[in-house]
ZAMARGU-530454 format. One record per residue (C-alpha): z, x, y. Coordinates in Angstrom, 3 decimals. Example, Ala and Ser with C-alpha at 12.3 -4.5 7.8 and 13.67 -1.06 7.14 Angstrom:
BEGIN
         c3         c1         c2
      7.800     12.300     -4.500
      7.140     13.670     -1.060
This chain:
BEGIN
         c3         c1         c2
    360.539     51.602    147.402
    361.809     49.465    144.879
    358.567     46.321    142.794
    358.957     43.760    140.671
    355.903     43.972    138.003
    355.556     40.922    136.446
    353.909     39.753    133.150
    353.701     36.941    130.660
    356.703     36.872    129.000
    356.774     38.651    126.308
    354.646     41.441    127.152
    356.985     43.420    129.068
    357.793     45.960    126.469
    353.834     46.412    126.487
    353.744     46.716    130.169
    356.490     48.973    130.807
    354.840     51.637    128.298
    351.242     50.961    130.315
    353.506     51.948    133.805
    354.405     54.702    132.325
    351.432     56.049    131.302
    350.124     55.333    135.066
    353.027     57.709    135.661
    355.029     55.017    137.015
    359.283     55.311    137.168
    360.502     52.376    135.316
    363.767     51.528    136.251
    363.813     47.877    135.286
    362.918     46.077    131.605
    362.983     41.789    131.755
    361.434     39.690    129.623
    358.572     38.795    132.359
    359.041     41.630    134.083
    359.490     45.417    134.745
    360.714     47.235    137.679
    359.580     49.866    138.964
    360.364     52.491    142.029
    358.100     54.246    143.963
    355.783     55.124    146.680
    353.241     52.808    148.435
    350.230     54.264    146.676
    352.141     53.376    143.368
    352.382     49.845    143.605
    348.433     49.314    144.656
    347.787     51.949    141.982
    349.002     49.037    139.879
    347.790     46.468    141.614
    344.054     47.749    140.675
    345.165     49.452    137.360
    347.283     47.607    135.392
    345.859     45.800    132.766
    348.456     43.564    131.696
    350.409     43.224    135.048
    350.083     39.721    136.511
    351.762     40.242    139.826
    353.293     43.096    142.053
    356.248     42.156    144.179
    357.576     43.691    147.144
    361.271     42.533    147.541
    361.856     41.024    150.294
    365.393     39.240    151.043
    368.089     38.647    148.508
    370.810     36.084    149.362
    374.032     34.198    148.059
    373.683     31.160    149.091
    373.621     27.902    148.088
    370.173     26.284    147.724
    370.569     23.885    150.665
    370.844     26.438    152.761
    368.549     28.693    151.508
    364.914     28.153    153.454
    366.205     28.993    156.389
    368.705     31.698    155.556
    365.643     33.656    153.944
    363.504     32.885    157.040
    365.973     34.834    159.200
    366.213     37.683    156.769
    362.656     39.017    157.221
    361.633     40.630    160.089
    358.401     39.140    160.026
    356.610     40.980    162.827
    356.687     44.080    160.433
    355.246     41.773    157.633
    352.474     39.406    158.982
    350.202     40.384    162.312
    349.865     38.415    165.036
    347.746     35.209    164.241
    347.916     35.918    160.449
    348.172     33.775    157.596
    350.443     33.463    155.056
    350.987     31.155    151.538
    353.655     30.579    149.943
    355.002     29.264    145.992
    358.467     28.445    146.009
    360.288     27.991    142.989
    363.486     25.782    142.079
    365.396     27.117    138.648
    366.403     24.980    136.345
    369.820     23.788    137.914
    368.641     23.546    141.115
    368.390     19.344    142.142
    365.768     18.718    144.434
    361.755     19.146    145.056
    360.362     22.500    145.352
    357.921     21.591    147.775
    360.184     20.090    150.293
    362.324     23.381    150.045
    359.049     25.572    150.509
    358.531     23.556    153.796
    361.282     23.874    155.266
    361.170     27.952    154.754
    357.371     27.597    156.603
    359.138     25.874    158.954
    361.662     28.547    159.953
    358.737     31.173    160.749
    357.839     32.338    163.881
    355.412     29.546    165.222
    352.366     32.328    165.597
    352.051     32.696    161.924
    349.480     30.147    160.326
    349.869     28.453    156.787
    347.283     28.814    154.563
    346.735     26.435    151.125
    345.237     29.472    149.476
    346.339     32.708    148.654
    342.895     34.537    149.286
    342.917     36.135    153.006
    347.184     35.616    153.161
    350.127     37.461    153.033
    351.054     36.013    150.025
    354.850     35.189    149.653
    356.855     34.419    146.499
    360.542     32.755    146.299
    362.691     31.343    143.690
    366.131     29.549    144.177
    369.600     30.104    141.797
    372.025     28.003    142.365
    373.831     30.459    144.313
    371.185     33.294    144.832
    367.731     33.291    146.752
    365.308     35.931    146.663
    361.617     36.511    148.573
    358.537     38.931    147.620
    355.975     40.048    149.439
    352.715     39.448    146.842
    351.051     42.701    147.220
    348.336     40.983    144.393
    347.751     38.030    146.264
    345.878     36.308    143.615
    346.884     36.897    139.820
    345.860     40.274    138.597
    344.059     38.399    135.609
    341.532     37.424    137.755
    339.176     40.637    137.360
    335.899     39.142    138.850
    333.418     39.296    135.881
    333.968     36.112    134.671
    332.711     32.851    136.771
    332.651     30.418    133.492
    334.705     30.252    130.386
    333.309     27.995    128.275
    336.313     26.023    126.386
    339.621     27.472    126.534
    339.177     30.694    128.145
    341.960     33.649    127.082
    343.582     35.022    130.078
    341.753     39.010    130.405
    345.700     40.253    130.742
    346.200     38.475    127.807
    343.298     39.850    125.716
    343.850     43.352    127.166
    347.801     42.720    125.286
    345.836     42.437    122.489
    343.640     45.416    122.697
    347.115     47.614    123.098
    348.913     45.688    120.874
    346.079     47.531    118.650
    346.231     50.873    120.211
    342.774     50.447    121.630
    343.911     52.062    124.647
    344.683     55.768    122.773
    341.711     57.826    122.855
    341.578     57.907    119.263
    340.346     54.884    118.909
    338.324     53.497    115.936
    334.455     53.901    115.826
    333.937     50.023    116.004
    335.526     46.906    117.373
    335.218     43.252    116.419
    335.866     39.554    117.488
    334.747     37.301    115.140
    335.341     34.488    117.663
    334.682     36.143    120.980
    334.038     32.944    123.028
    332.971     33.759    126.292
    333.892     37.538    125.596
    336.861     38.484    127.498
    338.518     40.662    124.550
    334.834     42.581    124.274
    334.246     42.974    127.938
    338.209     44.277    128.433
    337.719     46.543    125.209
    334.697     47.942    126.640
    336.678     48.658    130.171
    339.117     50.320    128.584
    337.110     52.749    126.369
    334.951     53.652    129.753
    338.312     53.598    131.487
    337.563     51.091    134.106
    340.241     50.168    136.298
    340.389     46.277    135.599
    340.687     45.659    139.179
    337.545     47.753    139.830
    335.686     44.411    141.410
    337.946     42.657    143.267
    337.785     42.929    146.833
    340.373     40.744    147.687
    344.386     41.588    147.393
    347.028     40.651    149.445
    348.361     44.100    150.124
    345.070     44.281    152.476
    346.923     41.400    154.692
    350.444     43.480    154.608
    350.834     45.044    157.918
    353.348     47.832    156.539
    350.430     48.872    154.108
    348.345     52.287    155.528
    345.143     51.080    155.555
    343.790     54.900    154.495
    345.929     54.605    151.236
    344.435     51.046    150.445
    340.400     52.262    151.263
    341.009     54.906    148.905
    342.558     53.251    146.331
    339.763     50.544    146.306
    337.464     53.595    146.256
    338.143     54.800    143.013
    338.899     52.231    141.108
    334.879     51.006    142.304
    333.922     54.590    141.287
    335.321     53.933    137.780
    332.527     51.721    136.997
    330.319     54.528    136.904
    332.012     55.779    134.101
    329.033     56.736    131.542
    331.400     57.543    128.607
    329.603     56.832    125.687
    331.219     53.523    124.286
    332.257     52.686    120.650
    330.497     49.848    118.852
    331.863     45.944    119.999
    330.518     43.123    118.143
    331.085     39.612    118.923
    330.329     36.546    116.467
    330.546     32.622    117.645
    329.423     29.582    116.392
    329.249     28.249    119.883
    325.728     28.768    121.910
    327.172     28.085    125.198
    329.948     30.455    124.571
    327.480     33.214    123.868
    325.800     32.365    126.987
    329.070     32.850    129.036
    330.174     36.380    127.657
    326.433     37.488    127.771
    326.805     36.116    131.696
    330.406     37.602    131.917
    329.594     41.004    130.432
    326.156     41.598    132.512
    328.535     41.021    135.555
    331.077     43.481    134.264
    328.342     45.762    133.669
    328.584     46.544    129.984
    325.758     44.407    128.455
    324.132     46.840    127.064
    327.680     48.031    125.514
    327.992     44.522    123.614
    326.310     43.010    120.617
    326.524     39.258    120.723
    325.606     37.495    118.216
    325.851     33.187    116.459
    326.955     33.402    113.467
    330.209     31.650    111.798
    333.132     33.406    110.172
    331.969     32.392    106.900
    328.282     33.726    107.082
    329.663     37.712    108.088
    328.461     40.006    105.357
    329.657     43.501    104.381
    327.094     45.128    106.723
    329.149     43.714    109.779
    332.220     45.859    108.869
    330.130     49.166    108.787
    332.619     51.610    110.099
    335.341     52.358    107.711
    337.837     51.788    109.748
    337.829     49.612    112.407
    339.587     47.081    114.974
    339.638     43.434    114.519
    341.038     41.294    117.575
    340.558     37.946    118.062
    342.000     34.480    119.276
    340.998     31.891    116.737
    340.300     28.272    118.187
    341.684     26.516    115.923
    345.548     25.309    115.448
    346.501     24.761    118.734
    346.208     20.501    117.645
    348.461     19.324    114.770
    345.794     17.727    112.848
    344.190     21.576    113.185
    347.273     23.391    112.386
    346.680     23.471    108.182
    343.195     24.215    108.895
    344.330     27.321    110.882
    346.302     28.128    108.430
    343.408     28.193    105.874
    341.141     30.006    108.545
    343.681     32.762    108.514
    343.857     32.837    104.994
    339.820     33.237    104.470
    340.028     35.675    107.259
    342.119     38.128    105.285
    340.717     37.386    102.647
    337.247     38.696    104.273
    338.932     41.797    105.641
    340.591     42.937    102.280
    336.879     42.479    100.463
    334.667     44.139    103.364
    337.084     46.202    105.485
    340.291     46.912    103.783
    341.180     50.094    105.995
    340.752     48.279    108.912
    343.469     46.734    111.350
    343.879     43.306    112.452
    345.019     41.811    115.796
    345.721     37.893    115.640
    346.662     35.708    118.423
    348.274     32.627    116.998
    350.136     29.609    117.796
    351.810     28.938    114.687
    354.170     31.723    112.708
    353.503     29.524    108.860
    349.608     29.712    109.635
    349.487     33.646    110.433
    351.422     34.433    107.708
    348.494     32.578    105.638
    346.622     35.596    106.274
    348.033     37.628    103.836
    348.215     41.130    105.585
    350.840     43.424    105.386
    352.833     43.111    108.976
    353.047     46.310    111.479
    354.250     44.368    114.627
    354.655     41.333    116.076
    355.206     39.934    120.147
    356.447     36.440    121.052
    354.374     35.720    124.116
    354.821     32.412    126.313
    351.393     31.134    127.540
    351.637     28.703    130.352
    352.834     25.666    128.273
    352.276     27.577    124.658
    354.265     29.750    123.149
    351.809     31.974    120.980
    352.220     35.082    118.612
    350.505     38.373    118.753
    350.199     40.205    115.408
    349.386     43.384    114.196
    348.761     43.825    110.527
    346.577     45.323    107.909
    344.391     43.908    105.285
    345.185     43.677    101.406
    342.340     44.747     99.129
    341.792     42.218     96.589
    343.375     42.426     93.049
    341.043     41.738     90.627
    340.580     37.961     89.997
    340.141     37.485     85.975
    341.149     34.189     84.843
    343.023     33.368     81.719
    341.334     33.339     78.147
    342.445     32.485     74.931
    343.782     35.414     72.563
    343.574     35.890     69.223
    346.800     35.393     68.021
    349.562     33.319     69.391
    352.164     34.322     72.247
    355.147     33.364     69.970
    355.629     31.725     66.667
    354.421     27.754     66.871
    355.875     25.264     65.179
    353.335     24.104     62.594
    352.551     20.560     64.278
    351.009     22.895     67.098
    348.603     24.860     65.158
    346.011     22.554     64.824
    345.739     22.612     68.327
    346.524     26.216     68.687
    343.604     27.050     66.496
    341.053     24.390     68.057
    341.613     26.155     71.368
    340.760     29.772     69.682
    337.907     28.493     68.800
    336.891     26.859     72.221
    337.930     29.789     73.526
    335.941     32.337     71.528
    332.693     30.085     71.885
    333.009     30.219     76.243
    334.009     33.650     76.299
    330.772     35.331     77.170
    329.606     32.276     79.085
    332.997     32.836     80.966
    332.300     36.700     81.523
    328.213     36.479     82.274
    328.536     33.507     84.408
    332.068     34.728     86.130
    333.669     31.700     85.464
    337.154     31.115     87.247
    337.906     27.481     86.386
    336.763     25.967     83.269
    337.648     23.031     80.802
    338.928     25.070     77.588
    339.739     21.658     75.746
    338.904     17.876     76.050
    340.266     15.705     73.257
    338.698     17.392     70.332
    341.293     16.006     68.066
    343.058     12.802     67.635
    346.379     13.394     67.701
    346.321     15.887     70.857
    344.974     13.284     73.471
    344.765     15.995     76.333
    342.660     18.084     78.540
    342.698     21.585     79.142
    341.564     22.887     81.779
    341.840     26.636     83.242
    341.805     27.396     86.912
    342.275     31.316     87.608
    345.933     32.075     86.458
    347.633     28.648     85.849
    346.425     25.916     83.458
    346.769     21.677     84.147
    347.959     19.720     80.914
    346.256     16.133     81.229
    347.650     13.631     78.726
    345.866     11.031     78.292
    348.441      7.955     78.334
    348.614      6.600     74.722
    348.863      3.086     74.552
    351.976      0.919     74.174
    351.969      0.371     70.338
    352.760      4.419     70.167
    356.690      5.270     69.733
    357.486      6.789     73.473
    359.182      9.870     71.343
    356.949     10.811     69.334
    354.363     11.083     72.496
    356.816     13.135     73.872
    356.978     15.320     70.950
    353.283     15.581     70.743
    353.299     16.621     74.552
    355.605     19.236     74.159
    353.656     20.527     70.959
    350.493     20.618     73.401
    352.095     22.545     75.941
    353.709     24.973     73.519
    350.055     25.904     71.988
    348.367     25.680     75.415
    350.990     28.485     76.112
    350.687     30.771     73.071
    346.975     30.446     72.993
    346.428     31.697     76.639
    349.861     33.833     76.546
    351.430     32.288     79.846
    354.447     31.495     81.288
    355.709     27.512     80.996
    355.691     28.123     85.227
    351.852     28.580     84.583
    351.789     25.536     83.273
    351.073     22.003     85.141
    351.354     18.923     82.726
    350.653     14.965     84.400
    349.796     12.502     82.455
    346.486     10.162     83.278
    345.414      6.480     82.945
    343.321      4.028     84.111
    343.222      3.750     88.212
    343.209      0.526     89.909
    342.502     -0.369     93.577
    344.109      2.644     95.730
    346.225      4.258     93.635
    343.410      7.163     92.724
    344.412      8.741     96.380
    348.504      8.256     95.690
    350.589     11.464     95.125
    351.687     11.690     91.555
    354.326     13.980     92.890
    356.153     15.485     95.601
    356.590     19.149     95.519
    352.909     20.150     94.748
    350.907     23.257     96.769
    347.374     24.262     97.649
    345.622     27.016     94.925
    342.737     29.163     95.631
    340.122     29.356     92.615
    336.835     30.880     93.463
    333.170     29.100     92.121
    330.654     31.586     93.281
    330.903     32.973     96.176
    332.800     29.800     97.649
    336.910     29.749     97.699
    338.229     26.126     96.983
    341.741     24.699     96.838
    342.819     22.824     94.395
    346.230     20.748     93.640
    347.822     21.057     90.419
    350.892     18.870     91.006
    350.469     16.034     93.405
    347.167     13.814     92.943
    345.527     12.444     89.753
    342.796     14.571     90.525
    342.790     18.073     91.454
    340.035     18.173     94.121
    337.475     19.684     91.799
    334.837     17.920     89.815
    334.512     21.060     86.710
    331.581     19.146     85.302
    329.684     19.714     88.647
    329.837     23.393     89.171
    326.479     24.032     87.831
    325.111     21.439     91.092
    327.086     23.106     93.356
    325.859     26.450     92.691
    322.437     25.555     92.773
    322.861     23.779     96.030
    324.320     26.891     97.837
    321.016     28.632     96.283
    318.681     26.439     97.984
    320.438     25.400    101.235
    319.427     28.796    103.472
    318.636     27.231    106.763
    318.687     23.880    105.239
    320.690     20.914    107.212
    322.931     19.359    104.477
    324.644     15.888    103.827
    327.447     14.858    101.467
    328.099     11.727    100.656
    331.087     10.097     98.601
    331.849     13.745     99.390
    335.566     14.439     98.016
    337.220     17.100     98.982
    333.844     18.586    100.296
    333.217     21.327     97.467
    329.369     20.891     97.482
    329.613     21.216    101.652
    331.467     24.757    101.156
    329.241     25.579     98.547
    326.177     24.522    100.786
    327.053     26.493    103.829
    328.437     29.747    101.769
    324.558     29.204    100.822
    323.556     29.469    104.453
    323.385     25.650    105.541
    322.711     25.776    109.091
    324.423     22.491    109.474
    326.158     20.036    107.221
    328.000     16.275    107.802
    330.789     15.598    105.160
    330.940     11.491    104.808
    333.905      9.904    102.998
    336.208      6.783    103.404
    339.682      9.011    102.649
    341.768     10.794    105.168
    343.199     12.588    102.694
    339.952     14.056    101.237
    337.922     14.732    104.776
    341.368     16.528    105.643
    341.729     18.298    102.245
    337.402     18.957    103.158
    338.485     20.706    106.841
    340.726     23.332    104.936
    338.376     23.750    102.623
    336.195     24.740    104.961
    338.420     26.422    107.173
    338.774     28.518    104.814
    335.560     29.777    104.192
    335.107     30.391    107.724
    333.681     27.079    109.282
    334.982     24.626    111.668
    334.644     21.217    111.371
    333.482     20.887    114.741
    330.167     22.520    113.794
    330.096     20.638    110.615
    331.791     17.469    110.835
    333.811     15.441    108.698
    333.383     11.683    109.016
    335.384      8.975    107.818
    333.184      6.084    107.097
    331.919      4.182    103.930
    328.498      5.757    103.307
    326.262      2.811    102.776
    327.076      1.586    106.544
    327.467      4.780    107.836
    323.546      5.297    106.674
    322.407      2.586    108.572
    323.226      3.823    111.832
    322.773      7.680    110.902
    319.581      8.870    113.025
    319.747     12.864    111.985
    317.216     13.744    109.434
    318.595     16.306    106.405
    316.859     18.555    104.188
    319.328     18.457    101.233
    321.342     14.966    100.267
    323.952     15.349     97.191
    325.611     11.852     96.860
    328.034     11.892     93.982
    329.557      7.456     94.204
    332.379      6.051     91.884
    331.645      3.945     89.177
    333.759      1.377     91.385
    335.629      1.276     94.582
    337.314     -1.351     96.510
    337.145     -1.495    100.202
    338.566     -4.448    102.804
    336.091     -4.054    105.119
    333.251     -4.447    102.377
    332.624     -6.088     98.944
    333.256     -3.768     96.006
    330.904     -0.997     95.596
    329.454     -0.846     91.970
    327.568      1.920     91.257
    324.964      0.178     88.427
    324.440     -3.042     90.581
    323.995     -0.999     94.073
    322.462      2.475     93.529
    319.465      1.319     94.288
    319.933      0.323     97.593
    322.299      3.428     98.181
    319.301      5.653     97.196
    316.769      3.245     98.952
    319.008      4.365    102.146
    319.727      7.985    101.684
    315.588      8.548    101.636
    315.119      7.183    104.792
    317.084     10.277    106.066
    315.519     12.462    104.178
    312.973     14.667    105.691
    309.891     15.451    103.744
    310.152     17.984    101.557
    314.006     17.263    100.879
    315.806     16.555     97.861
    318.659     13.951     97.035
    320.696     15.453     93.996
    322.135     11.871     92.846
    325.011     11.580     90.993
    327.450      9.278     88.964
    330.029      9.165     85.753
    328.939      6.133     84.716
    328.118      6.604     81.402
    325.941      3.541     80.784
    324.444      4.328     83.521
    320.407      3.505     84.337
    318.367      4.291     86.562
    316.655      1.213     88.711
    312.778      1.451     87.243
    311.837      0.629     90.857
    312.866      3.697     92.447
    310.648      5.591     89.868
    307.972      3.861     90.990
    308.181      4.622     94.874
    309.825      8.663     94.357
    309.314     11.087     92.352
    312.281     11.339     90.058
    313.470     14.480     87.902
    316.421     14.269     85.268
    318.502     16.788     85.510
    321.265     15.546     83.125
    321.218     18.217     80.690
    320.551     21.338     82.651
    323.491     19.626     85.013
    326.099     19.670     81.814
    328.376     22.988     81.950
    328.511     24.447     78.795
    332.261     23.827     78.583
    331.351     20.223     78.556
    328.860     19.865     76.459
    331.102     19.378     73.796
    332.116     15.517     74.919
    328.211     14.585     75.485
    327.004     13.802     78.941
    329.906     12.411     80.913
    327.756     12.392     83.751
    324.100     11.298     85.279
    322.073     13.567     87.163
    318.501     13.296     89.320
    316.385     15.441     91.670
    314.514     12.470     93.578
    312.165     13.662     96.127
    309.478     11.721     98.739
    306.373     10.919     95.909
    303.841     12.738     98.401
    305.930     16.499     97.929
């Protein structure tokens, strides 16, 4: 006998090798399909079997004829009395192909029509002979469903929390891995396991479970030509596989998500491997080198995130900081991604073994295999001690002012592992610039002289800049990102300086942010601030953690890298709170656990009702807004602070912030808090040079 096997498309190279391992004669390859020919006991071998099989056809009737015609012609091509018993029931899906004019349904009922009038119609395919037929335009063909219901549907799982991955589909993956080889690694992985299916289909397949092991319902039981001895004992020992006491390797499975938990705890006690699964909450970004303890290992996983545009940069970040995270803790391990987006996956950074286009329903998604880069070693640029290439003297000054910066933060640099730094800030008058390092590449800022300077010889003095920027840290003029800056007005901080700008990864800590070199005034990373940041992912362990006037959310990553259990990123830009998501994203946390709101923080405080442990609120000196009068820091800190402590739970701390630098205090508040100046210890110690360009308190409820 001659079946149709058919799959998601995509997956029937994977399929056809999983027949033929079940000893199966493959005769046929499509791209959502493989054929096979056999006996009986073959095709409900893979009815009960096959992992990645979604359906098992019997052929039927195969016509050419035209579509109009075709109902009725296939109705008289069956000898149905072979087919369906007396009194039985059968269901039906009829499909038009694209060509074909008319509705699908109408055709299907005029084929249920044509049947002899003793056989009953049922809406469902449970407890039917389950038919399938698809019209050409000048061919039409009829199964016999020997599945009945999709093969997918294994039985363990009642609830799927949000977005559920199809078991066929996660058992792709697994094989896609080689999980199904019996030299398999020790340990197994999804960082985002949902409601388990991947760690429930990975643990069936190491105990060698036949997937359809609890079904009790297929529709070759409703076939009259099927010998109902073959069928008892095929459903025999595929429920004597469970059984199987095999001793398992180790499958972890991480979420953020508490309900998901609760559904693959649920799903896996059903499928009777529990005890086989460690579930556990924790985010991407909190996994520590004591997760990965097998040297090598399996990683598999379906990543929520990308599947919305406003998502699909963050995914692409999230794949990024997962690589990253295998290369550091697991770099002999192997990595199985499901992804909807090709530019996100390639984020990831791995070194590509295979790849399947599969079609999902209405998505088209991506399964790779790959393997993890280790690290290079991450030592940002210093200053040497003699130039790159001969200067021309105009430069030197500059050349040998940056030698000496560069000399004076060089053990700061090492003992603190400093990767972005401020090497220069205007130490001399005729270089009007800013220096700043961040890992390999260096940003140029010229200060904009003013009008009664000749335009050439600013340009001159530029280019000298540049040229002793160069020699001193012995770079290439690629390395090299020169803007010029001046006074902001109104809006135009948050306009693009340029067009043709990317995303860099500097590390601060233990945190990875991205900065822009090219496209914004800023860079989306406050230097002067590092030493705040780093002391607020030391004391945020558990802590719940707000950010106000929050940026590009460097103190949030920095907060949960510390172990925040939760954190709320407040700003009025777009741009920012999206710049803040990728951030996150890539250090392993979703914005839907810590969320990103757009609002302008003083209102936004009035109508905030969470209480938060830590508070770091870093306002402009000025900002406009039409929905508001002006914010000025001076005239309304005060009643910003007054605000902020009413969400603060005892025991917290508001780290306050502002460049202002004539900048006071309101007396008032020292009167009702208890206030600590941190100012000085807050000043890096590459810019202590330039004074304190910044304020900074500690203010605290006066009864802790």
């Amino acid at each position: 006998m001659d079946f149709v096997i058919t799959c998601l498309p995509g997956l029937a190279p994977l399929l056809a090798d999983e027949l033929a391992e079940l000893g199966m004669t493959v005769t046929d390859q499509g791209q959502a399909h493989v054929g096979i020919s056999g006996r009986q006991q073959d095709a409900l071998r893979v009815c009960l079997w096959s992992r990645l099989a979604e359906r098992v056809l019997l052929p039927l009737a195969e016509l050419s004829v035209p579509p109009e015609e075709a109902p009725e012609k296939l109705a008289e091509a069956v000898d149905w009395r072979a087919l369906v018993a007396p009194g039985g029931a059968v269901h039906l899906s009829l499909d038009h192909a694209k060509g074909v004019r008319g509705d699908s349904r109408v055709s299907g009922k005029r084929l249920l029509r044509a049947l002899p009038p003793d056989i009953t119609v049922s809406p469902r395919e449970s407890g039917a002979s389950a038919l399938r037929a698809r019209l050409d335009t000048d061919t039409a063909r009829l199964w016999l469903d020997l599945a009945g219901q999709p093969l997918h549907r294994r039985g363990y799982r009642l609830a799927g929390g949000r977005a559920p991955l199809r078991e066929n589909l996660a058992a792709a993956l697994l094989r896609a891995g080689d999980w199904h080889r019996e030299a398999r690694p020790e340990l197994l992985m999804d960082p985002f396991c949902g409601s388990g299916t991947v760690l429930i289909e990975a643990a069936w397949m190491a105990a060698g479970v036949a997937p359809g092991a609890l079904r009790k319902d297929y529709g070759f039981l409703n076939w009259r030509g099927c010998r109902q001895a073959l069928a008892e004992e095929a459903l025999r020992e595929a429920a004597a596989s469970l059984e199987n006491k095999a001793p398992l390797p180790a499958l972890k499975g991480f979420d953020a998500d508490p309900d998901a938990l609760k559904y693959a705890r649920h799903n896996a006690e059903r499928a009777g491997v529990e005890s086989a699964i460690h579930l556990e909450r924790r985010e991407l970004g909190a996994l520590r080198a004591r997760d990965f303890a097998s040297r090598e290992g399996l990683l598999v996983t379906n990543p929520p995130w990308g599947e919305r545009l406003d998502q699909q940069e963050q995914a692409g970040w999230l794949y990024a900081g997962l690589g990253r995270l295998l290369g550091e803790k697991a770099p002999a391990w192997r990595a199985v991604l499901l992804g909807a987006e090709v530019t996100a996956l390639d984020r990831a950074g791995m070194d590509l073994e295979a790849q399947w286009k599969v079609r999902n329903g209405a998505l088209t998604n991506f399964i790779r295999l790959s393997r993890p880069r280790a690290p290079l070693p991450q030592a940002p640029l210093q200053v040497g001690d003699t130039p790159g290439f001969e200067l021309p003297e105009p430069a030197s000054p500059l050349f040998n002012r940056l030698r000496k910066n560069g000399k004076h933060l060089r053990r700061w640099i090492d003992r603190e592992d400093i990767q972005a730094y401020r090497l220069y800030d205007r130490d001399l008058p005729e270089f009007n610039v800013a220096v700043d390092v961040y890992g390999d590449q260096v940003l140029v800022q010229e200060f904009k002289a003013p009008s009664t300077v000749d335009p050439d010889k600013a340009a001159q003095r530029r280019q000298w800049a540049v040229s002793a920027t160069r020699a001193a840290l012995g770079v290439h003029r690629e390395q090299v990102h020169l803007r010029t800056r001046e006074r902001q007005k109104g809006r135009n901080q948050y306009q693009k300086q340029a067009t043709q700008g990317r995303f860099r990864v500097v590390r601060e800590g233990q945190a990875r942010l991205l900065v822009n070199l090219e496209e914004y005034l800023d860079t989306g990373l406050f230097l002067d601030h590092r030493p705040m940041r780093l002391r607020i992912a030391e004391e945020s362990a558990g802590k719940r953690f707000l950010n106000l006037f929050a940026y590009t959310g460097a103190a949030t990553v920095q907060a949960l890298v510390g172990g925040a259990r939760r954190a709320v990123t407040v700003d009025t830009s777009r741009r920012y709170l999206d710049w803040a998501g990728c951030n996150l994203a890539l250090n392993g946390f979703a914005t839907d656990r810590h969320p990103t709101v757009r609002a302008d923080a003083m209102a936004w405080l009035e109508t905030c009702h969470e209480q938060f442990d830590i508070v770091f609120c870093d306002p402009p000196t000025f900002s406009n807004n039409k929905d508001r009068d002006d914010f000025v820091v001076q005239d309304q800190h005060g009643e910003l602070i007054r605000r902020i402590m009413k969400r603060l739970e005892p025991g917290g701390v508001l780290y306050f912030s502002c460049n202002y630098r004539r900048f006071e205090l309101e007396e008032s508040l020292r009167r009702w808090y208890a206030v600590e100046d941190l100012t000085a210890w807050s000043l890096p110690e590459d810019f202590r040079r330039g004074g304190a360009i910044h304020h900074c308190f500690a203010i605290r409820h006066a009864q802790d």
